[in-house]
C-alpha positions, 0 to 999 in steps of 0.5 A: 741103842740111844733113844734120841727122841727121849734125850730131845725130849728130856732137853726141850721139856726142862727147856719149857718146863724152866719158861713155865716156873718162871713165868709162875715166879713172875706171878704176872699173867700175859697181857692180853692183846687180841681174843680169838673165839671158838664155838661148838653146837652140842649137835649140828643137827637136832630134831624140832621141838627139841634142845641145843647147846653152845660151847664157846672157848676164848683164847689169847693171841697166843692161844691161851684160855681167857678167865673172866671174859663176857659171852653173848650168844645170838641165834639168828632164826628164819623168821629174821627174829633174833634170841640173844643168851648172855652165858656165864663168864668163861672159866679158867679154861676159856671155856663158857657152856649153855645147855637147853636152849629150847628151839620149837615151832621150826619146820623141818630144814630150816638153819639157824645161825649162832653168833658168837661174841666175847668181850675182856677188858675191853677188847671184842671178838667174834665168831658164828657157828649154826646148826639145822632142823633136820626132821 
């Protein structure tokens, strides 16, 4: 019995595998062109009085994580007022974090907007995510 789908793989992998070390012996990093955002509350719905998270993944126009880029976080409350959250710069994974973000004196079902923005060598992008007081 021929595995064709272990020969196609064996063939594609050494294709892509040949691409990556030559793009690693060009040691020469792709230019970035475009960002895309994503973000992630810890929970979509959490309890006043109570913490919450923010996870945000910077990409390249080719879907590739973005080292170094700036993270601002806003949350936009009911009352209109805003809370902005600088988070630390993005990780070799595009990856930035913020945990405990205190939300207290919220009534139950009130949403909160989180929006999302990311700035890398001069290029800008945004996103929004939200989460709501449940109980």
């Amino acid at each position: 019995m021929v595995r064709t789908g272990l020969i196609w793989f064996l063939i594609v992998g050494s294709l892509l595998s040949s691409l990556v070390s030559l793009r690693i012996l060009n040691n020469n990093p792709p230019q970035v062109t475009h960002l895309q955002l994503r973000s992630y509350v810890t929970s979509p719905v959490i309890k006043a009085n109570s913490t919450q998270g923010v996870t945000v993944i910077v990409l390249n126009q080719n879907y590739s994580p973005v080292a170094q880029a700036q993270v601002t976080v806003n949350l936009l409350m009911p009352d209109s007022t805003i809370e902005s959250y600088t988070l630390p710069v993005t990780n070799n994974y595009g990856i930035s974090q913020i945990d405990g973000i205190w939300v207290q004196n919220l009534p139950a079902s009130q949403m909160i907007v989180v929006k999302v923005s990311a700035t890398y060598a001069g290029l800008q992008s945004s996103t929004s995510t939200w989460f709501q007081i449940w109980w």
